[in-house]
C-alpha positions as CSV (number, residue, x, y, z in Angstrom):
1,X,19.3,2.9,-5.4
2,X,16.2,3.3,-3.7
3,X,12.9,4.7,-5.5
4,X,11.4,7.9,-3.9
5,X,8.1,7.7,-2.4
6,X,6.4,10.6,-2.9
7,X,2.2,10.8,-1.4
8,X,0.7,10.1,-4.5
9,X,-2.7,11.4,-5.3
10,X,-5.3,9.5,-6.1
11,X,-4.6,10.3,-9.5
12,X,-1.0,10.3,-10.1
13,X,0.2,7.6,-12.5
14,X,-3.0,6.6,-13.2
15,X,-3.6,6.8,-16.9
16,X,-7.0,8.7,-18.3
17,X,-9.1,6.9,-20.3
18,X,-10.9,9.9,-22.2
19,X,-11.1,11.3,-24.9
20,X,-9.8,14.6,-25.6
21,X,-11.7,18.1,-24.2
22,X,-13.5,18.6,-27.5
23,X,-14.9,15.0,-28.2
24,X,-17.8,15.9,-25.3
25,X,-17.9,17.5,-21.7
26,X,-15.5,15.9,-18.6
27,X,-17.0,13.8,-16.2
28,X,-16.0,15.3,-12.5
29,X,-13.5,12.4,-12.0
30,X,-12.1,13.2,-15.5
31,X,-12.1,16.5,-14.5
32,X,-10.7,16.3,-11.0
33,X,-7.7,13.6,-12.3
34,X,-6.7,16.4,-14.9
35,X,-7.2,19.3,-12.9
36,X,-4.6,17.8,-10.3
37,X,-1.8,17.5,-13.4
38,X,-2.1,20.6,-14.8
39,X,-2.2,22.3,-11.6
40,X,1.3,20.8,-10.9
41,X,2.8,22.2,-14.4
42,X,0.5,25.6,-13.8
43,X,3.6,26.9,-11.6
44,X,6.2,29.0,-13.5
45,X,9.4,27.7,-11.7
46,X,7.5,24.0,-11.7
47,X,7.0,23.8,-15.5
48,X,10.7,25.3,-16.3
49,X,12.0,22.4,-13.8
50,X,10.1,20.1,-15.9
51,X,11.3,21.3,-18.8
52,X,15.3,20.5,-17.4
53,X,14.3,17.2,-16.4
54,X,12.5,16.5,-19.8
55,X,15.7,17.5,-21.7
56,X,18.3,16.1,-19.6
57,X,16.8,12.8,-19.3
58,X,17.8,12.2,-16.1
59,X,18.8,15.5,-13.6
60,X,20.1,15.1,-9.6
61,X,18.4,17.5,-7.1
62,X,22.2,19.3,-7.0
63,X,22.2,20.2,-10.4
64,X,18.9,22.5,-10.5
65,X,19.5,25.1,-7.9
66,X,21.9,27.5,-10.3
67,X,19.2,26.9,-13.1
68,X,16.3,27.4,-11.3
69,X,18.0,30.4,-8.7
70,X,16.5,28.1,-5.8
71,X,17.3,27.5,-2.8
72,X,17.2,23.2,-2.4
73,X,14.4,23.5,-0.1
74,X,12.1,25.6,-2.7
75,X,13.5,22.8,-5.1
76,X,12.4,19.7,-2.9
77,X,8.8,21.5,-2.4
78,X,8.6,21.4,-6.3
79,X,10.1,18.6,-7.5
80,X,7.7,16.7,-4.8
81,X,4.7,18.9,-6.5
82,X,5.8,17.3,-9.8
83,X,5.8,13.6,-8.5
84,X,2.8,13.3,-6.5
85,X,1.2,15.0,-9.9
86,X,2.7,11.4,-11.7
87,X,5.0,14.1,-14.2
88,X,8.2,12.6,-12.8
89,X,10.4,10.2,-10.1
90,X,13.0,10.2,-8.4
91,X,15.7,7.5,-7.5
92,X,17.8,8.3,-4.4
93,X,21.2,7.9,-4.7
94,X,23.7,8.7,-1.9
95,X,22.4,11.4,-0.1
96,X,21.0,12.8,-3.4
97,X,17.8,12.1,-5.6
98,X,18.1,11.8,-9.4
99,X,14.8,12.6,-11.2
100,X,13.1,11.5,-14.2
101,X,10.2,12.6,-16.6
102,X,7.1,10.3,-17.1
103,X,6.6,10.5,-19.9
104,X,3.0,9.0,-20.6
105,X,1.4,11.3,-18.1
106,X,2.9,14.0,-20.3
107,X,1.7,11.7,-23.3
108,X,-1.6,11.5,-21.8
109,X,-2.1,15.3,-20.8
110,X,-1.3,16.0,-24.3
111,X,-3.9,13.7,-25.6
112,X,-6.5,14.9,-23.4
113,X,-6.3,18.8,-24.1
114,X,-6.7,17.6,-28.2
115,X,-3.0,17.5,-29.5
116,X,-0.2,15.5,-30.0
117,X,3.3,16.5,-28.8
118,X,5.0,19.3,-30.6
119,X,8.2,18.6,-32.2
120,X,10.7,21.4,-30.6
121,X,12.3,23.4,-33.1
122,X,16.0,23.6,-32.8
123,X,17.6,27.2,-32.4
């Protein structure tokens, strides 16, 4: 198994050290580094394909196209998206690439807009 490379932005994975929104005004780095996360999860179909991967715990590439109704292009455009934004990774296996949440740059955007993370409610 190989580890999928995606560009990273200069602010994927990196971890924020800031407080959240209402404890005083974003620098422009702070602002820029959480800009670039949310505007990965701002994307209908990207945030429902994060949701999948959050509650699968671990998803191949083949599995999202009937979920999604997207083509595997559209899908590799998105998940890549996702990855570059530090929200998930992918591990290649075969000719296939199994992806993953992060989940302390979730953790982390939580944080910074002021909450914690909801508990889902079953039903």
């Amino acid at each position: 198994m190989t580890q999928v490379a995606a560009k990273k932005s200069p602010s994927a994975r990196r971890e924020l050290c800031c407080a959240p929104l209402s404890a005083g005004p974003l620098s422009e780095t702070e602002s820029a580094q959480l800009a670039a996360v949310i505007g990965a999860i701002a994307d209908p179909v990207r945030l429902r394909l994060l949701s999948i991967i959050a509650t699968s715990g671990e998803v191949c590439s083949c599995n999202l196209e009937e979920p999604l109704g997207k083509s595997q292009p559209t899908i590799s455009h998105h998940t890549r998206v996702l990855a570059e934004a530090g929200l998930i990774e992918g591990r290649k296996r075969g000719k296939w690439t199994w992806w993953r949440i992060i989940p302390e740059q979730l953790a982390m955007v939580c944080h910074f807009l002021g909450g914690s993370q909801p508990e889902r409610v079953p039903g």
